[in-house]
C-alpha positions in Angstrom: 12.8 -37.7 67.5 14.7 -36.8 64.6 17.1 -39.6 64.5 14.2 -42.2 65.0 11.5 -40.6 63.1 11.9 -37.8 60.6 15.9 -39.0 59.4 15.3 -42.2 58.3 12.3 -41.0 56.0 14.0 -38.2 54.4 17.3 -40.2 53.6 14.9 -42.4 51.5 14.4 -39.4 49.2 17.0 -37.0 47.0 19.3 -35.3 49.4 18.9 -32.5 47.3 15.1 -31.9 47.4 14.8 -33.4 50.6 17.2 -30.0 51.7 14.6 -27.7 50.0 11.5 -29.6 51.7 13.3 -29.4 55.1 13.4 -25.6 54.5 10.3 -24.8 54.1 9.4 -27.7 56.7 11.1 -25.3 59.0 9.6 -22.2 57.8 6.4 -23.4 57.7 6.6 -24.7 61.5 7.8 -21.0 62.3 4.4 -19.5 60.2 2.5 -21.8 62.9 3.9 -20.1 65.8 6.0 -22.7 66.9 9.4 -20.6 67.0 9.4 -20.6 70.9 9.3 -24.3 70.9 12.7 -24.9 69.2 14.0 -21.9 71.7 13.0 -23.6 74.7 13.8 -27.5 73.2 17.3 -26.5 71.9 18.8 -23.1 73.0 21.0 -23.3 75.8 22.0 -19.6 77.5 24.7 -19.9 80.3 27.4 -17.3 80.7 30.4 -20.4 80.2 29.2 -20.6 76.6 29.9 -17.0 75.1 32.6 -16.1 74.0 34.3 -13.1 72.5 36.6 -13.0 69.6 37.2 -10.1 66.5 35.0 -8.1 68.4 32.0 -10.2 68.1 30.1 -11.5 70.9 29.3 -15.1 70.4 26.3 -16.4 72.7 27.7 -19.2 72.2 30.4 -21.0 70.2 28.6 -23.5 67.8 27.7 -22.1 64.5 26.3 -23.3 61.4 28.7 -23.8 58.0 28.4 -21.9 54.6 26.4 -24.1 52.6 23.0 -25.3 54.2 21.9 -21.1 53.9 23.4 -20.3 50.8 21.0 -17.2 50.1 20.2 -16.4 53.7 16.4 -17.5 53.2 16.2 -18.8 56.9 19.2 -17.8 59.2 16.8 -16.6 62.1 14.6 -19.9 62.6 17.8 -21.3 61.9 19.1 -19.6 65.0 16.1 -21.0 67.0 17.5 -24.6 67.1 20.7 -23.3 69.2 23.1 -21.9 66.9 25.3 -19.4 68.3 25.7 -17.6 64.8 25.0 -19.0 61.0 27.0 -18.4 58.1 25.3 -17.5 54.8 26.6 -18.5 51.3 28.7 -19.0 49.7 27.7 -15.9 47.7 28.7 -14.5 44.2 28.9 -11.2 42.2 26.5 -13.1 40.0 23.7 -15.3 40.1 24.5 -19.1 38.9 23.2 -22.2 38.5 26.1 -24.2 40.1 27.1 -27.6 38.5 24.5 -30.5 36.6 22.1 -32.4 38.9 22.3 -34.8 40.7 25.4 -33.0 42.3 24.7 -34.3 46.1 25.1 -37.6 47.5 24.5 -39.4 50.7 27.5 -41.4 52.1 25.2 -43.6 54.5 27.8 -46.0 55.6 30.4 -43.6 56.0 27.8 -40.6 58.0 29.2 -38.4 55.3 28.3 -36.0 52.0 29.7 -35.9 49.1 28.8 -32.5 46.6 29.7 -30.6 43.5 27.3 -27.7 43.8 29.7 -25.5 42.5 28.2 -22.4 44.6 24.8 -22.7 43.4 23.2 -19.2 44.5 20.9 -16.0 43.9 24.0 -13.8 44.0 24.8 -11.6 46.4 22.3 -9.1 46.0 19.5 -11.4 46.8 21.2 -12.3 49.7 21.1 -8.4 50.5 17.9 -7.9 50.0 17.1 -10.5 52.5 19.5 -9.5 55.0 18.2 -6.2 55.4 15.5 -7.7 57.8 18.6 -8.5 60.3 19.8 -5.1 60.9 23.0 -5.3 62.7 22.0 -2.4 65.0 18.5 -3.9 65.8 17.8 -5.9 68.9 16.7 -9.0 67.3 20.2 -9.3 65.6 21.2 -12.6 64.9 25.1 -13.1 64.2 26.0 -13.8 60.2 29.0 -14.5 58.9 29.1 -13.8 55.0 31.2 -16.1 53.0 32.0 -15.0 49.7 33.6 -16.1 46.3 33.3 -15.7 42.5 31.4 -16.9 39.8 32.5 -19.9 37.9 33.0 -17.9 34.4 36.0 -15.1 36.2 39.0 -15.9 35.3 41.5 -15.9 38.6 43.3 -13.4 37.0 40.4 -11.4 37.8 38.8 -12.9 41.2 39.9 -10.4 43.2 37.2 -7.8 41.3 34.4 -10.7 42.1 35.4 -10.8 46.1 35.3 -6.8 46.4 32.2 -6.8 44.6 30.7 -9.4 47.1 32.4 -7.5 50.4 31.4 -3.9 49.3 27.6 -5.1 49.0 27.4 -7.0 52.0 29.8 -4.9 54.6 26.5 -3.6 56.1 24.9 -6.3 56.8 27.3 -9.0 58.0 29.5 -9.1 61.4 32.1 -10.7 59.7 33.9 -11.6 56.5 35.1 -15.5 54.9 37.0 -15.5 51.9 36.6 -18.7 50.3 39.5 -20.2 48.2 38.8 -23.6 49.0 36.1 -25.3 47.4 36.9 -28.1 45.0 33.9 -27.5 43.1 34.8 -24.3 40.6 37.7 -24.9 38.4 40.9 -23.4 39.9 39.6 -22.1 42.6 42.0 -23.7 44.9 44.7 -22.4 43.5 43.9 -19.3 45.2 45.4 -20.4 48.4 48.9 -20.7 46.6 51.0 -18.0 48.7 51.2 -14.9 46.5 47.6 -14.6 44.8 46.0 -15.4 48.2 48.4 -12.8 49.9 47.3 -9.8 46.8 43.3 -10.9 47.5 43.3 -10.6 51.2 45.9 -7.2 51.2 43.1 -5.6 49.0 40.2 -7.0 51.1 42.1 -5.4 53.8 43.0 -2.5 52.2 39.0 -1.7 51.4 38.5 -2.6 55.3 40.6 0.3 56.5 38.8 2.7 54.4 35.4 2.3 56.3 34.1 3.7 59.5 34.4 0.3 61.3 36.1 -2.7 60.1 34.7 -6.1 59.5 36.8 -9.0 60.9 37.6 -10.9 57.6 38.6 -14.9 57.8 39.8 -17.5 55.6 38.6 -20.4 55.0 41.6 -23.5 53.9 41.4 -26.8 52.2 41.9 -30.1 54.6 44.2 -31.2 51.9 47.0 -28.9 52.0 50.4 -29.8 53.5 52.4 -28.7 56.5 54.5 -26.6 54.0 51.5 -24.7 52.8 49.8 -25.0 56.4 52.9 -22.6 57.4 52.3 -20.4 54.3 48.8 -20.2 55.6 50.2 -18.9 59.2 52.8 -16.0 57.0 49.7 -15.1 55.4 47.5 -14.2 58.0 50.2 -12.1 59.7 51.4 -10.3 56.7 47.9 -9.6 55.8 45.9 -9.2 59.4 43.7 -11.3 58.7 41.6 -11.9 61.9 41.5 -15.6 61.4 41.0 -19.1 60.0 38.3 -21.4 58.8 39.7 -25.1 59.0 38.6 -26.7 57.2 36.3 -26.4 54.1 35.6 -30.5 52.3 38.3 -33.0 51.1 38.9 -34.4 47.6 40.5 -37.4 49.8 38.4 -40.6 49.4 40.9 -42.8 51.9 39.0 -45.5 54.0 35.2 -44.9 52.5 32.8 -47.7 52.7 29.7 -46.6 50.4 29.4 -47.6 46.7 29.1 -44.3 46.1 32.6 -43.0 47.2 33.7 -42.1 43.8 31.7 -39.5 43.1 33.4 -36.3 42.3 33.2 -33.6 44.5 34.1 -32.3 48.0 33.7 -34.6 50.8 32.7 -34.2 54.6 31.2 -35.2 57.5 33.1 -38.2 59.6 35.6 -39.4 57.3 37.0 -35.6 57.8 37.0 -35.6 61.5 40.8 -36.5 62.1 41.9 -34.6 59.4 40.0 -31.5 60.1 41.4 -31.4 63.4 44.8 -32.4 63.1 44.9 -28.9 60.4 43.6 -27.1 63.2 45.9 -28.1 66.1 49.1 -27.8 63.7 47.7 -23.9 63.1 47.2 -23.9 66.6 50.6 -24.8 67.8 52.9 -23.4 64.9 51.6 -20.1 65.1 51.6 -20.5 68.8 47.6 -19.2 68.8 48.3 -16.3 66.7 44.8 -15.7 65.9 41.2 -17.3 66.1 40.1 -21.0 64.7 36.7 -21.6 63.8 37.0 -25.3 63.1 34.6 -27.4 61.0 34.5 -31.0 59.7 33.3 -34.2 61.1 32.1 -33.0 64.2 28.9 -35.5 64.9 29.5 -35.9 68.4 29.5 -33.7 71.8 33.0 -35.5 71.7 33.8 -34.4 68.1 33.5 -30.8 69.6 35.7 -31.1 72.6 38.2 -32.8 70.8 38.5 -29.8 68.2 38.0 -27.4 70.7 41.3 -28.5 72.8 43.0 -28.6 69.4 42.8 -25.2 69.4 39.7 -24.2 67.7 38.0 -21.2 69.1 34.3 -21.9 67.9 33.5 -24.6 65.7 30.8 -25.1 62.6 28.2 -27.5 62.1 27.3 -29.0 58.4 27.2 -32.6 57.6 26.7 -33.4 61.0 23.8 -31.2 61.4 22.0 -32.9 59.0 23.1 -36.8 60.3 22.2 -36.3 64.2 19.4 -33.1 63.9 19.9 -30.2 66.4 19.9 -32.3 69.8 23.7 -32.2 68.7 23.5 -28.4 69.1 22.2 -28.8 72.6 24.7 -31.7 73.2 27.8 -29.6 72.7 26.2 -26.7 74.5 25.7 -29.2 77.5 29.1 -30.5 77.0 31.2 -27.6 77.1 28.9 -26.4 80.6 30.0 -30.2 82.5 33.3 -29.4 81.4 33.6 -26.1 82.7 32.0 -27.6 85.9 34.5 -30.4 86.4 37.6 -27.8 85.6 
């Protein structure tokens, strides 16, 4: 229904507002009482689908990307269309504004997004305040990941103050940590992941884990476009740091192969066009750190196929974004099925 009805009605409008209206579209079906429809239309619960990994159970391993829920205004109806875990942000010390409008752009004949938000959010406190009605104790706990970064006017110099202020206000109310150095859309950001300053931010995120009761698992998330060279940077970091894992991979600056007239915008770039990419980053982590520690891999992924394919690359759950919004949650329930008739036939 979504593919044939609601899709091509909304792609005739601002992919920008149209992601505001489809929130409260959502929220608004929830007020009506309709939140065990999507349950029993998209969740899928079979014992072959969880999965356990930094001490997290995972009812299952498809989740949705950092960037549809920056401010975590609707992680659990989110949760109702299948997802086995959502990640909220990414979220800043700060509240800002993000980058001038119109800063997100349909790539119809290439199933793809191009976007310069420039992490456009409430800050982190909001998100807190929010949060506070998923209490990680409760029995209606859904799974959130917290991705976290700093505001567009700290200096990198002084990042590192902007990430501990984001992990110290939401260590209570997260299940697990992503540092985000990746994003093309905040000036020098990315040069974060160079090998020492991304070594010194993740030693003192670590450092502050071991001082609490119980540790939070803390990820990175990595640019597509890095080399092998810095790939295997990547893999020294993780183990001199303890990281308890990878993100691969955030957007592309790359604009190889695209079709729509629209190509040129600046910004990051996902959905299909990152597909191979995505997973040929995850499969060379995979294999050169001879599974070392847990991939969550994203990009590209609008297929049951997509999935499987990044799944025997090596990735240990995968993330949902631009293909979420291309193919609707049926693809949720697709991969679900998928990975239960593959089980089957092992």
């Amino acid at each position: 229904m979504y593919k044939l009805l609601l899709r091509p009605i909304l792609f005739l409008f601002d992919p920008e507002a149209v992601h505001h209206f489809t929130f409260k579209l959502i929220r608004f079906t929830h007020d009506l009482g309709f939140a065990g429809l999507f349950r029993s239309t998209y969740q899928v619960r079979n014992k072959v689908l969880e999965r356990e990994l930094f001490g997290l159970k995972f009812p299952n391993p498809i989740g949705l990307a950092a960037g549809f829920d920056k401010n975590a205004m609707l992680y659990k109806e989110l949760s109702n269309l299948g997802f086995g875990f959502i990640e909220i942000g990414t979220v800043t010390p700060k509240a800002q504004a993000g980058n001038e409008q119109p800063r997100l752009f349909r790539l119809k004949e290439d199933a793809a997004i191009i976007n310069r938000m420039g992490f456009n959010n409430g800050g982190v406190k909001e998100a807190v305040e929010r949060l506070k009605a998923n209490p990680i104790a409760g029995k209606k706990h859904v799974l959130i990941g917290g991705n976290i970064g700093k505001n567009k006017i700290t200096p990198n110099e002084d990042a590192v103050n902007d990430y501990i202020f984001c992990f110290e206000a939401l260590f209570d109310y997260v299940d697990y940590f992503v540092v985000n150095v990746s994003s093309p859309n905040t000036p020098n950001l990315r040069a974060l992941q160079e090998k020492k300053p991304l070594t010194d931010l993740l030693q003192t995120l670590q450092n502050k884990n071991k001082t609490k009761e119980q540790r939070k698992p803390i990820l990175l998330k990595i640019a597509p476009d890095l080399t092998n060279e810095q790939l295997l940077d990547i893999i020294d970091i993780v183990a001199d740091t303890n990281i308890d894992g990878v993100i691969a991979t955030n957007t592309t600056i790359s604009r190889d192969g695209l079709k729509s007239s629209n190509k040129d915008e600046m910004g990051g770039l996902s959905g299909q066009p990152l597909t191979q990419r995505s997973t040929e980053v995850i499969r060379f982590l995979a294999e050169n750190s001879k599974k070392a520690f847990p991939i969550i891999g994203v990009g590209g992924i609008h297929s049951a196929e997509d999935a499987l394919e990044k799944l025997d690359a090596g990735a240990d759950l995968i993330q949902l974004y631009t293909g979420f919004i291309y193919e609707g949650p049926q693809l949720i329930k697709d991969i679900n099925k998928a990975i239960i008739a593959k089980q089957q036939q092992a």
